[in-house]
BAFI-667754 format. One line per 4 residues: number of its first residue (from 1); for each residue x, y, z of N, C-alpha, C, O, CB. Coordinates in pm, 1 decimal, padded with zeros to 6 digits. Atoms other than C-alpha are relative to their C-alpha. Glycine has a CB too. Layout:
% BAFI-667754
NUM) X Y Z X Y Z X Y Z X Y Z X Y Z | ...
This chain:
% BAFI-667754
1) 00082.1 -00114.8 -00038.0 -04291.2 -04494.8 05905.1 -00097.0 00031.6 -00113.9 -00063.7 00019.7 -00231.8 00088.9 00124.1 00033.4 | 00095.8 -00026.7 00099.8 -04597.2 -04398.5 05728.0 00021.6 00146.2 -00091.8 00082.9 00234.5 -00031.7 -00136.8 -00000.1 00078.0 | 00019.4 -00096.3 00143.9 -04622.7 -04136.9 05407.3 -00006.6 00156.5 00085.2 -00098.3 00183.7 00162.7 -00186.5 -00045.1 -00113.8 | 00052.9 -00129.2 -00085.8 -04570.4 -03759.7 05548.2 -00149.6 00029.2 00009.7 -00216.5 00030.5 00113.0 00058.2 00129.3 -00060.2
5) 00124.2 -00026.6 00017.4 -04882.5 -03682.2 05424.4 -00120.4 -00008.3 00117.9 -00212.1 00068.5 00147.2 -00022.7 -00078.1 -00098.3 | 00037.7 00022.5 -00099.6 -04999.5 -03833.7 05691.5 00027.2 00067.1 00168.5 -00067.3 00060.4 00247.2 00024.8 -00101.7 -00023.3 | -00056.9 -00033.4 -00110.5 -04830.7 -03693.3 05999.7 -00047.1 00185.7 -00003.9 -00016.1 00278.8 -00078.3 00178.1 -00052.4 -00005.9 | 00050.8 -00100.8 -00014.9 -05025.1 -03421.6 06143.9 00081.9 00175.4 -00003.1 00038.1 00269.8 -00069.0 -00056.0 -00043.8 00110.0
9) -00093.0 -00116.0 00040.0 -04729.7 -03126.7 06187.7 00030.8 00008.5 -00140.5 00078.0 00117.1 -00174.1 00129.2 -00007.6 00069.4 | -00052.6 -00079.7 00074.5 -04666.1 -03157.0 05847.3 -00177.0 00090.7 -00090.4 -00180.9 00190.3 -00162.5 00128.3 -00108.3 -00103.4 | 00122.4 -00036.6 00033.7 -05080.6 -03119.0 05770.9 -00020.7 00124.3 00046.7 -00053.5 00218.7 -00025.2 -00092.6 -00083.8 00039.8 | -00014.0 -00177.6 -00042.5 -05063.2 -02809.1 06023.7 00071.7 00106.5 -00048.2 00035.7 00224.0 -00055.1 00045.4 00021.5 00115.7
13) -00110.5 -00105.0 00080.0 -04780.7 -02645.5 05864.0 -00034.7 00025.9 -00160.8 00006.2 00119.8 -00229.0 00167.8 -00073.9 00003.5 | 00062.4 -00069.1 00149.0 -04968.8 -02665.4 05510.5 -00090.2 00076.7 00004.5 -00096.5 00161.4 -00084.6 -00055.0 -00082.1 -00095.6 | 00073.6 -00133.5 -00034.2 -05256.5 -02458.3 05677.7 00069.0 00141.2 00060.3 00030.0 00255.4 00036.1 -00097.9 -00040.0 00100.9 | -00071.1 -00117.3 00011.1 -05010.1 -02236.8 05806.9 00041.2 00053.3 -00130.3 -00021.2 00149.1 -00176.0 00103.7 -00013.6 00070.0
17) -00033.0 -00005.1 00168.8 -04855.3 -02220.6 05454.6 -00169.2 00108.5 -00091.8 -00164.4 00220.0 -00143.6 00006.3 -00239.9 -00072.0 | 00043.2 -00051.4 00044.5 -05168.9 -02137.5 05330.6 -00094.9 00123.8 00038.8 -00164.9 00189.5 -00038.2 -00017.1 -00072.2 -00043.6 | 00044.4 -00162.8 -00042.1 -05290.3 -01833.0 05572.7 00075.8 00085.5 -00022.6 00042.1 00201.5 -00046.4 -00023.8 00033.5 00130.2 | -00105.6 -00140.2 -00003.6 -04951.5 -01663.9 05558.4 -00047.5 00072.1 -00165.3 -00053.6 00194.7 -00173.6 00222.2 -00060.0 00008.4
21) 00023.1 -00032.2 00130.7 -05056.9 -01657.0 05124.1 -00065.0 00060.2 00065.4 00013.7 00132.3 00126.8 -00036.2 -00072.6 -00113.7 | 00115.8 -00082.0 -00005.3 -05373.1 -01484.5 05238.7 00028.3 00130.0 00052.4 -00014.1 00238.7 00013.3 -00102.0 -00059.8 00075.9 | -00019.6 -00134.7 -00066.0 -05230.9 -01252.5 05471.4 00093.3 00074.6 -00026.1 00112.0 00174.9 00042.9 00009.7 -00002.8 00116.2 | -00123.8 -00097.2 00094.8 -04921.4 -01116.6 05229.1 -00108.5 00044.9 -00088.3 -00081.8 00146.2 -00153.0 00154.0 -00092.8 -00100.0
25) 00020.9 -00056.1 00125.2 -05173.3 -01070.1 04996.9 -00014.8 00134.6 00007.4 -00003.8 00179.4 -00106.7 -00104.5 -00052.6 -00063.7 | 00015.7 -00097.9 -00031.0 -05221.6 -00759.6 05106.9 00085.9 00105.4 00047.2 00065.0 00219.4 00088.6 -00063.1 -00021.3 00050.6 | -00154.1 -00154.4 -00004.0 -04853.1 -00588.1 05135.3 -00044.4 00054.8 -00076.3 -00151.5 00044.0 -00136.0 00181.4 -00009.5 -00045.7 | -00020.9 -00124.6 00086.0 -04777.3 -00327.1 04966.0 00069.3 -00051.9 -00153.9 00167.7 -00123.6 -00135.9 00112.2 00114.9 00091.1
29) -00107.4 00048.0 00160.8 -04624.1 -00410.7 04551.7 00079.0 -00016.6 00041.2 00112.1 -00127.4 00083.6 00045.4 00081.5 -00125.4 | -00176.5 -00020.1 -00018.0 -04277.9 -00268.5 04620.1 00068.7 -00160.6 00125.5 00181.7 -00207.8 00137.8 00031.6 00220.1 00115.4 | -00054.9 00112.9 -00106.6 -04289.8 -00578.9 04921.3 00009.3 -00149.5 -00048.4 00075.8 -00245.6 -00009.6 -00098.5 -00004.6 00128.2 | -00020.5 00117.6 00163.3 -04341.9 -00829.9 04621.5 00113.7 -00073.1 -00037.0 00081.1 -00176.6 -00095.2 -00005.7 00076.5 -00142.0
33) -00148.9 00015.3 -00014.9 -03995.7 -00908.3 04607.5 00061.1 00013.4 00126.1 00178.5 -00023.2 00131.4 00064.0 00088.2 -00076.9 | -00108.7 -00024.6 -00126.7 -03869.2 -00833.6 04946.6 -00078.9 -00095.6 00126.0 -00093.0 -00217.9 00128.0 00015.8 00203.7 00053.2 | 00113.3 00102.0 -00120.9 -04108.0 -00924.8 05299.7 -00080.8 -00083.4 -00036.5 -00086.9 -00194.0 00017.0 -00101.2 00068.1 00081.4 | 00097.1 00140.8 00105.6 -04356.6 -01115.2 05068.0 00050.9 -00077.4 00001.8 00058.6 -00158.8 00093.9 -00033.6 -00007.7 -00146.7
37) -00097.3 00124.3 00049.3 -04160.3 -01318.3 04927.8 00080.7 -00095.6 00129.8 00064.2 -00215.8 00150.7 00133.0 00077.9 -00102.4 | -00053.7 00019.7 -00125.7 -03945.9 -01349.1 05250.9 -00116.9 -00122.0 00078.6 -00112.9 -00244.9 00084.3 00013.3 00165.0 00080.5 | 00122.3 00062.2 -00121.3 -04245.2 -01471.9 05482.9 -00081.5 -00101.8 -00097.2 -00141.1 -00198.0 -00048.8 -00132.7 00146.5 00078.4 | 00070.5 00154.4 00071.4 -04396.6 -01703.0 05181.0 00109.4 -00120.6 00009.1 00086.9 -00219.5 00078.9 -00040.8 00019.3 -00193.4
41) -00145.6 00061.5 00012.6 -04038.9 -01872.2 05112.9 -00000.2 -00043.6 00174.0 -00009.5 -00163.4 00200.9 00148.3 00136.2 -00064.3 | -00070.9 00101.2 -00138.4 -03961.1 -01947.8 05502.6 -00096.8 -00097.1 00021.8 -00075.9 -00215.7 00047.4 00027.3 00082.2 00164.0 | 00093.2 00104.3 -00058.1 -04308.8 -02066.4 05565.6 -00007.7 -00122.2 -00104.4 -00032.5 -00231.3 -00053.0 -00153.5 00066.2 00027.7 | 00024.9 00117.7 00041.3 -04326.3 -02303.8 05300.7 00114.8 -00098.9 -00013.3 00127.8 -00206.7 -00071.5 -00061.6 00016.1 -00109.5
45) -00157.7 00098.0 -00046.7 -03991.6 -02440.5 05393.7 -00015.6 -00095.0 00100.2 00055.8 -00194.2 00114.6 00129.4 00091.9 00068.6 | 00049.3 00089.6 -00101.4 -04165.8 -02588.2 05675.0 -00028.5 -00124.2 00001.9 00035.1 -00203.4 00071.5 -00085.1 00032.6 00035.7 | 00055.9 00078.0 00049.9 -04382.8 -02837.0 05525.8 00136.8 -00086.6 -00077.4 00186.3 -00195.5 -00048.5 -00115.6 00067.4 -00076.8 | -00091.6 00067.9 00088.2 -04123.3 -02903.7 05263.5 00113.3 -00044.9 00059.4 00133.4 -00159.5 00019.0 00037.4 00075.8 -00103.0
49) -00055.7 00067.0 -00087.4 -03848.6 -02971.9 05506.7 00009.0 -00125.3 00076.1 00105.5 -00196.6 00103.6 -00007.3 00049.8 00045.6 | 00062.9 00093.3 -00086.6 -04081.4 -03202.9 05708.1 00001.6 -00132.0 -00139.7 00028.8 -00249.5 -00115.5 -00179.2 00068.6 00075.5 | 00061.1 00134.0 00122.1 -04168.4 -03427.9 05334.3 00152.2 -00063.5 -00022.4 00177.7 -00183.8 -00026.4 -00089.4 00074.3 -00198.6 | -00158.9 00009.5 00049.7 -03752.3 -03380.1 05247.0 00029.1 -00102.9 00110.1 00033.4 -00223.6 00086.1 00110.5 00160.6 00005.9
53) -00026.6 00132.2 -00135.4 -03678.7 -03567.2 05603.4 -00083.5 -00145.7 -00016.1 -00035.2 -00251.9 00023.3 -00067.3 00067.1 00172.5 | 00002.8 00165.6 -00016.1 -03909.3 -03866.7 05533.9 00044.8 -00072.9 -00129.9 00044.7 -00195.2 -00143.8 -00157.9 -00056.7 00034.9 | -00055.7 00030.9 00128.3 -03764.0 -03863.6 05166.7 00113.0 -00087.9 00021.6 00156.9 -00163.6 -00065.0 00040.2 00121.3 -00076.4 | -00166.9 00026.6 00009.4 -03418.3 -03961.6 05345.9 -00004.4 -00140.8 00070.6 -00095.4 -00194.7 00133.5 00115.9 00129.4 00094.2
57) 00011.5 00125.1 -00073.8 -03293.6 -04274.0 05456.7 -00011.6 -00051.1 00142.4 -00031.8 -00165.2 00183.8 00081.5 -00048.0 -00030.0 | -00070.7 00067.7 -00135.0 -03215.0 -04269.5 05802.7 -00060.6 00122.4 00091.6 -00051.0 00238.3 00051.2 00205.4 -00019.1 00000.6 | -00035.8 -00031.8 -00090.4 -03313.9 -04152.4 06132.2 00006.9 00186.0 00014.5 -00084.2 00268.9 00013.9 00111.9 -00083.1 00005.9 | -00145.3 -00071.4 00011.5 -03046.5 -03883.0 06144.9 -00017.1 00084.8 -00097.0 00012.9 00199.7 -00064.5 00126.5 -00088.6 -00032.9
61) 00032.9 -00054.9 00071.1 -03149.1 -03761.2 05824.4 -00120.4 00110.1 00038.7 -00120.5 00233.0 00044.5 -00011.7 -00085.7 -00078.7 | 00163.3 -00008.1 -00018.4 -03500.2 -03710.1 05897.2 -00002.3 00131.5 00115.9 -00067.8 00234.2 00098.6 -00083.0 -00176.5 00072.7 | -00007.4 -00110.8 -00112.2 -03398.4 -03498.9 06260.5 00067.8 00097.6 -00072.5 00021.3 00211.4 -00079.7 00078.2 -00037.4 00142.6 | -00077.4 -00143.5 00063.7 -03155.3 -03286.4 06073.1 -00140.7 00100.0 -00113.7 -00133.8 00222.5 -00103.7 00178.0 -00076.0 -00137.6
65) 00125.6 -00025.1 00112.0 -03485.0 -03193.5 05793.5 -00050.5 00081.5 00145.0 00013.0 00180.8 00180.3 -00118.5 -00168.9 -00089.7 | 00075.0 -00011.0 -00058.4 -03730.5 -03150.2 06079.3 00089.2 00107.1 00103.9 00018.0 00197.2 00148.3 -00061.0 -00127.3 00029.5 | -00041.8 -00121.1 -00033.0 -03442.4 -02917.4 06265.5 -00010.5 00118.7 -00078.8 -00047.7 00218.7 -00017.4 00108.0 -00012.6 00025.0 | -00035.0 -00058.6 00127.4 -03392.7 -02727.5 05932.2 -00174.3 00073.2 00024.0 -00194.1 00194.7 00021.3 00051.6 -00130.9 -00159.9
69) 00121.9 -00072.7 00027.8 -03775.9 -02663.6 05946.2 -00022.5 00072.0 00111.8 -00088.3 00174.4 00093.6 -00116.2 -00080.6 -00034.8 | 00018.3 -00065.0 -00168.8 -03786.1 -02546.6 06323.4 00092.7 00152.6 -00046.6 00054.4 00257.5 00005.2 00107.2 -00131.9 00172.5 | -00080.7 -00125.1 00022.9 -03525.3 -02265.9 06182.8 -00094.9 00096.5 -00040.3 -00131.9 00205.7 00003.0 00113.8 -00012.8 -00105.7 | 00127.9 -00089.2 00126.3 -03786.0 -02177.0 05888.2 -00105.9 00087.2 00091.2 -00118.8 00209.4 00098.7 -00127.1 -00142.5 -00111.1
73) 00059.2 -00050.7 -00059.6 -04030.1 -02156.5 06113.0 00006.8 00118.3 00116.6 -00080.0 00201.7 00142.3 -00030.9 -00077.8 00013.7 | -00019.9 -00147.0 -00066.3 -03855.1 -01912.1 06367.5 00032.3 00147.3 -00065.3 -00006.3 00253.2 -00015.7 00106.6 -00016.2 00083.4 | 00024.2 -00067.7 00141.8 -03760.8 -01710.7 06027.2 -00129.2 00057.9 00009.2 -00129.9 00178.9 00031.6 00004.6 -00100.8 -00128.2 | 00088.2 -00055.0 00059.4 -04105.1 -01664.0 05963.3 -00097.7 00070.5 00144.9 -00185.9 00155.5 00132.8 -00068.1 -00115.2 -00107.1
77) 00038.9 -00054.6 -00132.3 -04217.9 -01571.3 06308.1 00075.2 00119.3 -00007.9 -00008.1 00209.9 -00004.7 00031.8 -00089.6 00130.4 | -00120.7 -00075.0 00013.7 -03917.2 -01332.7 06278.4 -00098.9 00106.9 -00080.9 -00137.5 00214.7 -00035.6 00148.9 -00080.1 -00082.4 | 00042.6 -00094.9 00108.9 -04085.1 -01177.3 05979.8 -00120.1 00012.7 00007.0 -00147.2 00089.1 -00085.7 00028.8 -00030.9 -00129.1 | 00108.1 00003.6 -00027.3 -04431.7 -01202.1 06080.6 -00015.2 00138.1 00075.0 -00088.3 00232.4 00044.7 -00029.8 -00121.5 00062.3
81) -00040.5 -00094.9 -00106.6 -04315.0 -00981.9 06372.3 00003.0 00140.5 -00049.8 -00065.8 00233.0 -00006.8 00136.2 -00035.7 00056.1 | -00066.2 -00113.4 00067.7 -04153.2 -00723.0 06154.0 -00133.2 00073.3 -00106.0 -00152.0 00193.5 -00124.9 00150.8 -00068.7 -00097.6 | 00112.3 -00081.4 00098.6 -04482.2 -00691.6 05889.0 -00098.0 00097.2 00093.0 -00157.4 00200.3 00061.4 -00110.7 -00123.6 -00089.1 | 00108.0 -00065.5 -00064.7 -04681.0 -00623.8 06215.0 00065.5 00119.0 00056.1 00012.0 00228.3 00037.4 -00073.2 -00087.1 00106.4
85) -00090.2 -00127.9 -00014.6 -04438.4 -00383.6 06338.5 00016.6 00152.3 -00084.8 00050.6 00261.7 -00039.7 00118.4 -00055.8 -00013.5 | 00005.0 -00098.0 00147.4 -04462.4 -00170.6 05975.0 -00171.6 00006.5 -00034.3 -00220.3 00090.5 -00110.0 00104.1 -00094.3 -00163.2 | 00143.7 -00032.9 00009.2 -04844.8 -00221.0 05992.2 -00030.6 -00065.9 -00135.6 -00133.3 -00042.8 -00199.4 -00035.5 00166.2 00007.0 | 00084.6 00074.5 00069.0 -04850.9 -00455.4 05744.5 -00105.7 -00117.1 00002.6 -00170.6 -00174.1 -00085.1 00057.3 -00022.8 -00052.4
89) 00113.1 00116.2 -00009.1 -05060.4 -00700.4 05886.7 -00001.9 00058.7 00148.5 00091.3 00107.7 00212.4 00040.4 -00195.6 -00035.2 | 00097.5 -00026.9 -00073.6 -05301.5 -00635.3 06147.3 00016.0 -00030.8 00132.6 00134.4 -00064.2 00136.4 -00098.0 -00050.3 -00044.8 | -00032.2 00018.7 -00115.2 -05297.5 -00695.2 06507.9 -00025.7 -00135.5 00052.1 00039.3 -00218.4 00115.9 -00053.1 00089.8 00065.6 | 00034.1 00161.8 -00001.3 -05534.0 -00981.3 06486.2 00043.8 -00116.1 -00067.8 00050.2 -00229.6 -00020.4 -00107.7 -00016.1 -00026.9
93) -00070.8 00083.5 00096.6 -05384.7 -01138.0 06187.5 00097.1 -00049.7 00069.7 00119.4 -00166.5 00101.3 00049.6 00062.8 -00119.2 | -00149.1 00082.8 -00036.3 -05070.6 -01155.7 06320.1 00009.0 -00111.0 00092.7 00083.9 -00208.6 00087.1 00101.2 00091.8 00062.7 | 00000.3 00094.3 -00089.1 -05188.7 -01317.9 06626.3 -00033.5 -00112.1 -00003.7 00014.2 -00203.0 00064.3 -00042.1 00024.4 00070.7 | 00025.6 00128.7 00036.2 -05378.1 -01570.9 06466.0 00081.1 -00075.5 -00049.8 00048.8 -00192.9 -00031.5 -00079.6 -00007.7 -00065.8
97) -00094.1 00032.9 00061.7 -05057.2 -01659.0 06266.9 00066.2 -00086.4 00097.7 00076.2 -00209.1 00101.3 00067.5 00105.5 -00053.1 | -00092.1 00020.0 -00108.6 -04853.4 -01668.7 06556.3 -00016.4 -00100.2 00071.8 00068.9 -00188.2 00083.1 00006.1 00091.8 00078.5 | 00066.7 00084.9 -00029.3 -05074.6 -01854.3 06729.6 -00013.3 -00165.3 -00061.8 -00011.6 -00253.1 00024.5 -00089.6 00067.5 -00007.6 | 00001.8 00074.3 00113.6 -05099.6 -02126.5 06445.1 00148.1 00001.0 -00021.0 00184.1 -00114.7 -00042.5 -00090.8 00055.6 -00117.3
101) -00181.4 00016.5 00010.6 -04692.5 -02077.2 06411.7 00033.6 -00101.6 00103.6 00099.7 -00203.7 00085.0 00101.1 00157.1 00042.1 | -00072.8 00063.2 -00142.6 -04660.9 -02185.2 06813.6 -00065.1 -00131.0 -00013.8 -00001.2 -00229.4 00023.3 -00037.4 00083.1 00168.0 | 00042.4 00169.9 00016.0 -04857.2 -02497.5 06747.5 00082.8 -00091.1 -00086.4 00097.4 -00206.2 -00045.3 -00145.8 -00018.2 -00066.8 | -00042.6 00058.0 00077.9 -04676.6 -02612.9 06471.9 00180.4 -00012.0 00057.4 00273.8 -00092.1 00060.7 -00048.4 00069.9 -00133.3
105) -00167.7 -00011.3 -00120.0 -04355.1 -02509.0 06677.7 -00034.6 -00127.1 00129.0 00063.4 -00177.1 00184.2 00016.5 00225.4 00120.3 | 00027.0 00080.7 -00141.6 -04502.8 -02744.9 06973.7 00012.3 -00166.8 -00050.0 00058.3 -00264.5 00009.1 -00183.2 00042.1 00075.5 | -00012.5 00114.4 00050.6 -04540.4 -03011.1 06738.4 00103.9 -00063.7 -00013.7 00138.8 -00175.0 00025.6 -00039.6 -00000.9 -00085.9 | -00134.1 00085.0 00048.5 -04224.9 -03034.9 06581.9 00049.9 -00006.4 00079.9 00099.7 -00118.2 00092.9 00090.5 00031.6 -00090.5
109) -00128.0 00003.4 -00137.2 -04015.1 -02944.7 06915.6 -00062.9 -00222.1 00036.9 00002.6 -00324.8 00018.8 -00070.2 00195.9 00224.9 | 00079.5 00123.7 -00006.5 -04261.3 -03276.5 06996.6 00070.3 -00129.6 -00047.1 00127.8 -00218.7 00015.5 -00122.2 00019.1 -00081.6 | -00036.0 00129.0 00134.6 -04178.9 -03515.3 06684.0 00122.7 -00034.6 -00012.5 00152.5 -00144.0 -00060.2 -00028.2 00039.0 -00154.6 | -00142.6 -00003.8 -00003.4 -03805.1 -03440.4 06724.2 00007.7 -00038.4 00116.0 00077.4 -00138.5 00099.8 00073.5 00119.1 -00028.7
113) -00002.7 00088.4 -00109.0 -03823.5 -03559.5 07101.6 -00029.2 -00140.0 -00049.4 00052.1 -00227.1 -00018.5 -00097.1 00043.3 00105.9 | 00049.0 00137.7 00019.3 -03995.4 -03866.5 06968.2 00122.5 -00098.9 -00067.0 00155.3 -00215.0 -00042.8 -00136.7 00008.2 -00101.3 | -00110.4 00080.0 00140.8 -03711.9 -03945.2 06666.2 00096.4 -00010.9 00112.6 00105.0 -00126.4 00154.3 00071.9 00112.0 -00178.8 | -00110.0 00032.8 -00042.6 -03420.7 -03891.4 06890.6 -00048.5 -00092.6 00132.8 00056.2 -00147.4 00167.4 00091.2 00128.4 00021.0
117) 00019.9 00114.2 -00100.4 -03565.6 -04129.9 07189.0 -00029.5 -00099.3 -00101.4 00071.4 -00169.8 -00100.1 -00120.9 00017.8 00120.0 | -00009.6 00109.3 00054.0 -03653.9 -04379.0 06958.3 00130.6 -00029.8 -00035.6 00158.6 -00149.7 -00038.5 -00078.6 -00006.8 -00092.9 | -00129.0 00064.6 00096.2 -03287.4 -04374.8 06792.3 00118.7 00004.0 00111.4 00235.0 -00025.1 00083.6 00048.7 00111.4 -00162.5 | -00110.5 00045.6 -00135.9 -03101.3 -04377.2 07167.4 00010.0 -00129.3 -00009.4 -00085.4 -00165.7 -00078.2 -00047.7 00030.0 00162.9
121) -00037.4 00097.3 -00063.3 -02981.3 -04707.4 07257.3 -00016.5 -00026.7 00130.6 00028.3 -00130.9 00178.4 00094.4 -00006.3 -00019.6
C-alpha cells in the first residue's frame, strides 16, 4: 500500500485538524486547558491514527487504527456540539466543521469497508 500521505482521508482529516486550530482560537483562556485542548487532542487523533495504522504490519492492525480514529472523530463532533451549545463557536463555524467532520466520517466508514473486503477470504 502506498505512503499515508497519500491517501486522501488522511489529507482531509489534516484540513480538518487545521480549522478546528482556527476555530478554538477563539475560546475563552480558562477553556485553554479544558474544551480547547479537548477538541484539538481528539481531532488530531484522527490523522495520527490513520499514519499509526499504515505504520503497522498487518491488515488487522491497520482496521483497528482507522476504528480508533472513527472514535476520535465522534469525540470531536461530541465536543464541537457542546462549544456551539455554550456559544463558543458560531452557528456557521460549527456547521462548516461538521460538515468537513461528516466527510471525513464518510471516508473512513468507506476505507474500512474496503480493508475488511479485501482481507475476507
Amino acid at each position: 500500500m502506498s505512503h499515508f500521505r497519500k491517501i486522501l482521508v488522511w489529507q482531509k482529516s489534516i484540513s480538518l485538524v487545521t480549522k478546528v486550530y482556527k476555530a478554538t482560537r477563539t475560546f475563552p483562556k480558562e477553556e485553554t486547558f479544558g474544551l480547547t485542548s479537548q477538541i484539538r487532542r481528539s481531532s488530531i487523533s484522527i490523522p495520527s491514527n490513520i499514519a499509526e495504522g499504515f505504520g503497522r504490519e498487518s491488515d488487522k492492525d491497520l482496521l483497528r487504527f482507522l476504528n480508533i480514529s472513527v472514535g476520535s472523530l465522534f469525540e470531536m463532533q461530541t465536543q464541537l456540539e457542546i462549544a456551539k451549545n455554550i456559544s463558543y463557536l458560531k452557528e456557521e463555524d460549527f456547521n462548516n466543521l461538521y460538515e468537513d467532520s461528516r466527510e471525513v466520517e464518510r471516508m473512513l466508514v468507506s476505507f474500512i469497508k474496503k480493508i475488511k473486503d479485501r482481507t475476507r477470504p
